[in-house]
Structure formats: structure tokens, C-alpha cells
N, C-alpha and C positions, 0 to 999 in steps of 0.2 A: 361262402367259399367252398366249403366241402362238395354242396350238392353239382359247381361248378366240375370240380376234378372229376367227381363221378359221372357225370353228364360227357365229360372230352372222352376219359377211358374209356364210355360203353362204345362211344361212335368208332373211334380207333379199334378197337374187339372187334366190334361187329364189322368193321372193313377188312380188317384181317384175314377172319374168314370166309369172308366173302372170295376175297382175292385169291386164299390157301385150297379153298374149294374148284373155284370155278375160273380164274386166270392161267394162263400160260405161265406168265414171272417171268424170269430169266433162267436165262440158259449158259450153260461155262461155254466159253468159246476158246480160249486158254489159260493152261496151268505153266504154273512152275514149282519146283520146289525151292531149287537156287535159280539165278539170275547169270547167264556166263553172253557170252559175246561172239560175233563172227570175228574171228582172229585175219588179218592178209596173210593171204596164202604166200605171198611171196616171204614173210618171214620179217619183214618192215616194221612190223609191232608187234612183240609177244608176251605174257604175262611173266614178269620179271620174278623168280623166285628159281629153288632147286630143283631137279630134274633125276630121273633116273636113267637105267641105261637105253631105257627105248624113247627116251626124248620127252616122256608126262610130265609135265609143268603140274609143282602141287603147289596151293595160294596158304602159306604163312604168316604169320606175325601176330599181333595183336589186336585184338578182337573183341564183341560184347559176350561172345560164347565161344573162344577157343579152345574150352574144356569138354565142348560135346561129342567134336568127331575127332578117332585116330587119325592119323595124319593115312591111315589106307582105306578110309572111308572116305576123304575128301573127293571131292570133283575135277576132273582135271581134263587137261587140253591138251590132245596131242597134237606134236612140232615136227613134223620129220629133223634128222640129226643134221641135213644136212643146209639147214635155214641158217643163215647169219642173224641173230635178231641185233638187230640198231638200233629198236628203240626196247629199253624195257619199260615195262608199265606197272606199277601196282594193282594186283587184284587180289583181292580175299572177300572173295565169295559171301561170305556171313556177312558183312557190310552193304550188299547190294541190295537194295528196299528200292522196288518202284514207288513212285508218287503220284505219278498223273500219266492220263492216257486220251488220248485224240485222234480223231479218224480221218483219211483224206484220201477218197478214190479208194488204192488199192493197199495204201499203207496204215498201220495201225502203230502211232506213237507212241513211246513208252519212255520215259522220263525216269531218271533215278538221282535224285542229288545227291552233291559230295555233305551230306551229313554225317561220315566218319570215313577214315581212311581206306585206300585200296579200291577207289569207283574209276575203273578204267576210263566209261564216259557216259556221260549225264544227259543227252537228248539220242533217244534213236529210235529204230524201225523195226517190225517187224514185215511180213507181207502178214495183206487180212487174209487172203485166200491159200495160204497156205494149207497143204496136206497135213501136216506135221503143228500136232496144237500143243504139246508137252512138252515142257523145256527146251522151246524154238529159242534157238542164241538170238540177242538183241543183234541188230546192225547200226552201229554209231552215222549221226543221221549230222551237216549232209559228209561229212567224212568224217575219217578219223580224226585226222591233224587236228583241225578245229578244235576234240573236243579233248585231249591229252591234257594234263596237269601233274607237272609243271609245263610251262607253254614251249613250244617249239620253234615258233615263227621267230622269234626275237621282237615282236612287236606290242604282244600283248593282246592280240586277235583272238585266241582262244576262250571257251565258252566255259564258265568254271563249274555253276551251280544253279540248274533249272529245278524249278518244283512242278511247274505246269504249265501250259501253253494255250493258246488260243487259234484258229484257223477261223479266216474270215474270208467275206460271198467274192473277196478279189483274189481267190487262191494264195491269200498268203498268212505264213504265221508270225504269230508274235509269241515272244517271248521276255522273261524279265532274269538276265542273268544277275544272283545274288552276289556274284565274284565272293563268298565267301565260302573256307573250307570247316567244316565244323568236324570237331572230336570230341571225346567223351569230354565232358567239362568246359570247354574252351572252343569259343569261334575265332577264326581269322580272318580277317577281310585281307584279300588280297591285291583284289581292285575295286572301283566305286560299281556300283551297282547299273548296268545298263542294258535299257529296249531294245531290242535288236529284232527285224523284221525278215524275213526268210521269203524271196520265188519260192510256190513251191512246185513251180513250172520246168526252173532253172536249178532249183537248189543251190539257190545264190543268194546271200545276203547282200539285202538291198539298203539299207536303213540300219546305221547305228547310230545310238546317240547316250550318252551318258547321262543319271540322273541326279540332275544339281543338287548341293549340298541343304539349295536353300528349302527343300523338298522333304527335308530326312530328316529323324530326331534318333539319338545315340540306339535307340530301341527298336529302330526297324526293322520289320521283315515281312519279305515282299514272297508272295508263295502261290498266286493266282494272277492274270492276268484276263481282261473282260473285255470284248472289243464294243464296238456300236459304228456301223459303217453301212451304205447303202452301195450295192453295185453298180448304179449309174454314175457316183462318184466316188470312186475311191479315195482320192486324195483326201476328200473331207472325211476324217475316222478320227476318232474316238480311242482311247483306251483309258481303262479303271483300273485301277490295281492297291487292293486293300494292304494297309496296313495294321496286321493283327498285334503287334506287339506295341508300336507307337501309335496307337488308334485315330489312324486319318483315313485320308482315302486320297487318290492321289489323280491327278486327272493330266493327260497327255493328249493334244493336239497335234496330228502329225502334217497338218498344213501348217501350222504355225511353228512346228518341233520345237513345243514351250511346256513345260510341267508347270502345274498348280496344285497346293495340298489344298481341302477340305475338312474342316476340323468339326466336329458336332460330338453333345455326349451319349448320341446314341452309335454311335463306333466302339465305345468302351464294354467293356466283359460286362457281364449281371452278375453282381457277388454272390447271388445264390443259386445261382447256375452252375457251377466252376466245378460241380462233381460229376463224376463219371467212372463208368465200372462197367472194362470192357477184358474177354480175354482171361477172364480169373482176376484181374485188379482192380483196385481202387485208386482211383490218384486224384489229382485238384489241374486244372491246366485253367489258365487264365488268360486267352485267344480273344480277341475281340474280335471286329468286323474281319472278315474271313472268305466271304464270296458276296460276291453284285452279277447278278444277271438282267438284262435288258427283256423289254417285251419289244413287240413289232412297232412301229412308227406311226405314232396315233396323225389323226389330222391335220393337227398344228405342224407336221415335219417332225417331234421328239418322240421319246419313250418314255416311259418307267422302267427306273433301274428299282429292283428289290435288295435290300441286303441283310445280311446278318450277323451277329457273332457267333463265334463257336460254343464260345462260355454263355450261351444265353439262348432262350427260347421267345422271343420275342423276330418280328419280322417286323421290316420298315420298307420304306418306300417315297422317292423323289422324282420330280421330276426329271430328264436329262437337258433338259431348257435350262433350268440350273446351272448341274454340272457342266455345261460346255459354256457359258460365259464366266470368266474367271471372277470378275468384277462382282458378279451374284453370287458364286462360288465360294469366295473366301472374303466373304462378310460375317464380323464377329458373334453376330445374330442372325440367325435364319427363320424366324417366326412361325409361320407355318409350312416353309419350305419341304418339310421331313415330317412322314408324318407317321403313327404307329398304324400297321395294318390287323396288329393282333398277336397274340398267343398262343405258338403252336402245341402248348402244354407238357406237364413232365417229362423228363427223358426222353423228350425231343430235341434234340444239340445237334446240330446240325454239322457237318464238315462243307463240302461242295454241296452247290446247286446247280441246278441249268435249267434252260425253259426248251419248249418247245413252241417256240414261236407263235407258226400258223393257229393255234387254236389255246394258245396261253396256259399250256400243263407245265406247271414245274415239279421238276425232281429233285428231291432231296435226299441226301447221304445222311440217314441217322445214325450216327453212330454209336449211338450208349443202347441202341436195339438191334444192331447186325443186320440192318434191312435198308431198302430204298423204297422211299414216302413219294406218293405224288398228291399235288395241290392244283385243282383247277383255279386260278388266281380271280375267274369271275364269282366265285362260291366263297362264302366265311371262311378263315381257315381253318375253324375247328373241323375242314371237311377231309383235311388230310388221310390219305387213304395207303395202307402199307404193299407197297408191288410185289416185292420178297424180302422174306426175312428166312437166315439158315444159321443158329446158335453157333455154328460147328464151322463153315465154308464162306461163311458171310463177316466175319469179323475184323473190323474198322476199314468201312467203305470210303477210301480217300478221293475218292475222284468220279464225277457220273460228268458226261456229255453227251450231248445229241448233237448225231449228225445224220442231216437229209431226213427220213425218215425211221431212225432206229436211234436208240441211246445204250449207251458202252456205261459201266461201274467197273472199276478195279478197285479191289480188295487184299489189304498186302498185311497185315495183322501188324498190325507196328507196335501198337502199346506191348505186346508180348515183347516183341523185339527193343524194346527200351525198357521196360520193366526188367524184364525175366529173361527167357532164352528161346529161340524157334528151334522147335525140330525138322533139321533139314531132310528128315526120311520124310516127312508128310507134305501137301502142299500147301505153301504156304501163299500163291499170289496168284490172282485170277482176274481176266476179264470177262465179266458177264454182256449178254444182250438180249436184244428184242428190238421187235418194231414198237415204235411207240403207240399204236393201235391196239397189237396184244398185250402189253406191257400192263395197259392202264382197263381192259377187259373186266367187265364188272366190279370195277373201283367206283368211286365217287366222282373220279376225274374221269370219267367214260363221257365222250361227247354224245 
């Protein structure tokens, strides 16, 4: 056993500095310290709180850290006086934790779920090419309305709580709204939890549909969503979307707009996995299956979907022949169906992954190392090779995707921010990138 661990940690060393030497890594391409929003200038929506006499909106109430700043230190939005707001909206700034991030042409998605109070709105945009990379305000993606809470429509059309999104080769995204509001202690479900499919041509939801009861165990939570789709037919698509707390996995047909769960016990946590110490803490989290990513479409027409748990360093792998016939799918036995691919070794806990298709490099969010891992999936995976690691700017990588030829990581420190307290003088959330050429530059995963 011993000579095993030592044998993983020389190879992972010695990638490290290979890569800390001789790679590019990533590069910031935006900071924030807080998270604030483009407001309508017409005064339609503004952040609901006290004002002074030149009209600064300051964001109050109750918070995980409203002992940090004087209320003349906080951030604030100016209104001119002479806006009527109609709608007010909760915002308190110290709440706003991005989650996930995604790329599409010219816009760069940024996700923040309602995990505690005062999140004006939970899917939006920024531009990629903007001048301005420092505390560029989000823009609530594709409008405001949609994304307000409590709803406005009277209908119940509004989008309540995204963790992360998927953009697929038919330009459109998907998403899994968790309709639930969480605060310190206590989650609400507001509404059932449902897909929801976005033009993102039109910026027009095209595809809603709710996700049956018969799909769900009291313990779910839905925080990734995985497409698998070919551009010559869109209609026939895929989607995967783990369930890390009730340990399935959950399978969507959007020709047949039918869910199936998938039950197996390698979705569950690894009990001796569950530690982690990130951020100055130590804590226990107990995350099971957490990300599925797809490879290219082998000759049979399917894939391999990879997946994993959060609380666990172990890596699996299925067919998607499988997963997309329910009947094979959710058979009480799956024999060899699922098989182990290996163990990516200590303090390797993975959050997100993503592949890069064309040539099967996957990346991985470690987060108990403050770095992103790449894995050539044709190589063992003790060949895992570290891209960047920054103790300091790199702490808990919640989200990496590739898109075209480059992969995006955002970095939002969140164990701090649920442990302890962020300080909003420093920054606290960033997206990094690269091509995935220099990215993976004298790594292991270098083709």
C-alpha cells in the first residue's frame, strides 16, 4: 500500500513542476471582489434597501458576514432621484457566490444560486470581450423578469435557482432550475424542480418541462447538468444530471421528454474520502456522484460518460448505450455495466470536470489542492497532471468548461464563505483560461 501512495505522489510532483516550470497555466480573465448587477436604467428594477440623499442604494439585512463592513464601506448602486423603482429586489451583496460558468460566442455565463438570501438573479451574462475585467456587473440573462424572486409573471415562469448550465453543438442551453431558496439552516422548495432549454439565438425558452416526482428522493440535489447530443440531430439529446445528495443519476430524453433515475452504489460518497481542508478549514462533506462528462461518439453511435463523487477519489465509467435505453438503465443489477477506471489518489476530490472531446483530455477541479488537474483518459489515470495550482487565487475551483478550443475555471472560495467570513477588500471570484493546447503544455495530457 505504501509504496503505492508514494509511487502516485512522486508522478503528481513531478507533473507539477513540470507544468509550474515550463506551461502557460491559466491566465485571470476576470475578477470580482463582490458580485453587483446591471440595474435598467429606466428604474423598472432597483435594489430594494435605504438610500441617501444622492440616491446610493446601500444592500442590508442579514447575512453570513454583516459584521465585516460599516455600512460606508459597503457597495452601492447609484439610482438617479428621479427613477420611480416598481420593482424592488433584494440584494445584499455578501450572499452573491457565483457557481458556475459557460461560454457561448461572445458571452460569458455566470450563475449564482439563491443559496441564501438577497440574489437579485441567478443565470446571467457578462460580454467575453469586454474592456473592463474588474467588477464587470453581471447582466440577468435572458431578462430580468424571468429571473426575480418572488415571481412576477403570476404564472410561475420564473427561474429560481441555477447552479450550472450546459451549451450544446445546437446552440442551445440547458439548465436544471432547483426551484429551491436556501438560507442559513433551512431549504425551501418553492416549486418542483425543472429543465428548461434556452435559443440561444433567440434568447427564448424553447423547452420546459418539469421533473417528475417519480425521479426524486426527499434528498435531492440537482447542481450540474451533462448534455450528449450530435448536430446533425438535435432532437435526439441526452441529458445527465447527478444527483449528489440522493445518489442517482438521472437520465432525460428530450425526443421522448421522459426522465429515468439510475441507481448504482458507485454514485454514493467513499466514507474515507469525506475529508477535506480548503481555505484555512477542515470540514467532512458527504457529495456523491457530482459530474458526468461524455467523450466523442465511439463507432457503435454512443459514448463514455465518466463520472464521479465529490467525497471520493475513485473514477467510473459507462457506457451511454446504457444510459439512454431506460429498460437497461434502471435494471436492479447492472453487472458489468459500470465499471472502476481507477484511483486518482489522495486529495484528489474532485468538484466539476469536463472533457475536451477532440482528443479525450479531461479536466479536473481539485479542490482539496487549489488547482485544475488534467487526465489524458487514453493514459492510466495515476497520469493526472496539475495545469495550475495558486494556494492564494485559486481556492475552491467550482466550475471548469471547455469551450471550442479553450477551457474557462471559476474560482469563488466558498468554504470560506460558509465556514468563516470573505473579505470583501480582496478578490474573492475569478475566471481563469487558456487554450487547451497551452493549458496542457508539458503535462502528461500533452498530445
Amino acid at each position: 500500500m505504501y509504496p503505492i501512495q508514494v509511487c502516485l505522489f512522486s508522478i503528481v510532483l513531478f507533473s507539477y513542476i513540470l507544468v509550474e516550470v515550463w506551461s502557460v497555466g491559466l491566465t485571470e480573465d476576470f475578477t470580482w471582489t463582490t458580485i453587483n448587477y446591471t440595474w435598467p436604467e429606466n428604474g423598472s428594477i432597483a435594489a430594494r434597501s435605504g438610500g441617501d440623499e444622492n440616491g446610493n442604494f446601500f444592500f442590508n439585512g442579514p447575512t453570513n458576514a454583516d459584521s465585516y463592513l460599516s455600512t460606508t464601506q459597503r457597495p452601492t448602486v447609484s439610482t438617479p432621484k428621479s427613477l420611480v423603482t416598481k420593482i424592488p429586489v433584494d440584494y445584499q451583496y455578501v450572499n452573491n457566490i457565483p457557481m458556475g460558468a459557460n461560454v457561448w460566442k461572445d458571452k460569458l455565463f455566470v450563475t449564482v444560486p439563491r443559496r441564501r438570501s438577497g440574489i437579485p438573479s441567478t443565470l446571467n451574462y457578462v460580454p467575453l470581450n469586454s474592456p473592463v475585467k474588474h467588477n464587470l456587473p453581471l447582466i440577468p440573462y435572458p431578462n430580468w423578469n424571468i429571473n426575480l424572486f418572488p415571481d412576477t409573471s403570476g404564472k410561475g415562469d420564473n427561474i429560481v435557482s441555477v447552479y450550472r448550465i450546459a451549451i450544446d453543438e445546437c446552440d442551445r442551453m440547458w439548465l436544471v432550475d432547483t426551484g429551491v431558496i436556501e438560507t442559513l439552516g433551512n431549504a425551501t422548495k418553492v416549486k418542483q424542480p425543472q429543465l428548461i432549454l434556452i435559443n440561444l439565438l433567440t434568447d427564448e425558452i424553447i423547452h420546459r418541462v418539469t421533473v417528475p416526482e417519480s425521479v426524486l428522493t426527499p434528498r435531492t440535489v440537482f447542481t450540474s447538468v451533462t448534455v450528449d447530443v450530435s448536430k446533425r440531430s438535435c432532437n435526439d439529446a441526452f441529458a445527465y444530471f447527478p444527483d449528489l445528495a440522493g445518489y442517482g443519476l438521472i437520465v432525460f430524453s428530450l425526443e421522448l421528454n421522459r426522465f429515468w433515475r439510475v441507481k448504482h452504489n458507485y454514485f454514493y460518497l467513499e466514507s474515507t474520502e469525506g475529508d477535506f481542508s480548503i481555505g484555512g478549514y477542515n470540514f467532512q462533506w458527504t457529495d456523491g456522484i457530482f459530474s458526468v462528462e461524455v467523450t466523442e461518439e465511439k463507432p457503435d453511435g454512443f459514448r463514455d460518460l465518466f463520472f464521479h463523487a465529490m467525497a471520493g477519489t475513485h473514477k467510473f465509467k459507462v457506457s451511454t448505450k446504457i444510459l439512454r435505453n431506460e429498460t437497461l438503465a434502471t435494471r436492479s443489477y447492472h453487472g458489468n455495466d459500470i465499471t472502476i477506471v481507477g484511483n486518482k489518489g489522495k486529495k484528489f476530490q474532485t468538484s466539476m470536470a469536463d472533457m475536451y472531446k477532440p482528443s479525450g483530455i479531461l479536466f479536473l477541479n481539485l479542490v482539496n489542492q487549489n488547482a485544475l488537474g488534467c487526465w489524458n483518459t487514453q493514459k492510466n489515470l495515476n497520469t493526472i497532471s496539475i495545469v495550475h495550482k495558486d494556494d492564494a487565487k485559486m481556492i475552491y475551483p467550482s466550475d471548469v468548461k471547455v469551450s471550442g478550443d479553450r477551457v474557462y475555471v471559476l474560482t469563488n472560495r466558498m468554504p470560506i464563505f460558509i465556514y468563516g467570513k470573505l473579505n470583501y477588500d480582496d478578490v474573492n471570484f475569478r475566471i481563469w483560461s487558456n487554450t487547451v493546447k497551452d493549458a496542457i503544455k508539458d503535462t502528461n495530457c500533452e498530445i
